[in-house]
C-alpha angles and dihedrals in degrees: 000000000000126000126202115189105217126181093284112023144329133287123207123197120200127226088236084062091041083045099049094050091046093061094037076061097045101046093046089060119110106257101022112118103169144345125246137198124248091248143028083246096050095052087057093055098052092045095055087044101037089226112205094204094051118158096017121106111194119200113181122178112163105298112353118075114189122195131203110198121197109194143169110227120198115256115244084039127116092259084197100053093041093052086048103053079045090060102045087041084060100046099046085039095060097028088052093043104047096023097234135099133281106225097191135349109199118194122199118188105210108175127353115222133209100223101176113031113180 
């Protein structure tokens, strides 16, 4: 969680919010088909539980929020432009949302996926 004193009072964020903005992001960036979970184990888990903050991992401590981001990435695109532009859309969107810094976005590409194939 991260906690911000204002004038009258504090406001607390959860990592589940963090979480949620960071993989609307994620999934509204060009090239990204689909998020993934760190583990095999993992994957099982969410899908039982339809997870809405699959594949983003939220570490707050303070001030500093670090994000781990899994994603599927669309085969025949630039993997490293797209991971990239994941990575800025979450930052902006979560700096612009909570009004705090991001401190790191990490993207991980775990699989690439052929969505149309003719």
């Amino acid at each position: 969680m991260t906690t911000e004193n204002a004038a009258h009072g504090r406001i607390t964020v959860s990592t589940q919010a963090i979480a949620t903005i960071a993989s609307r992001a994620a999934l509204g960036t060009y090239g990204v088909v689909g998020m993934s979970s760190r583990s095999f184990a993992d994957g099982i888990g969410q899908m039982l539980v339809r997870d809405p903050h699959r594949g983003i991992d939220v570490h707050a401590e303070a001030e500093a929020i670090q994000i781990d981001a899994y994603v599927i990435v669309e085969y025949g695109t630039r993997v490293s432009a797209v991971a990239n532009s994941v990575a800025n859309s979450i930052r902006y969107q979560v700096e612009h949302m909570l009004g705090m810094p991001v401190a790191e976005v990490n993207v991980h590409v775990q699989d690439l996926r052929v969505s149309n194939v003719d």
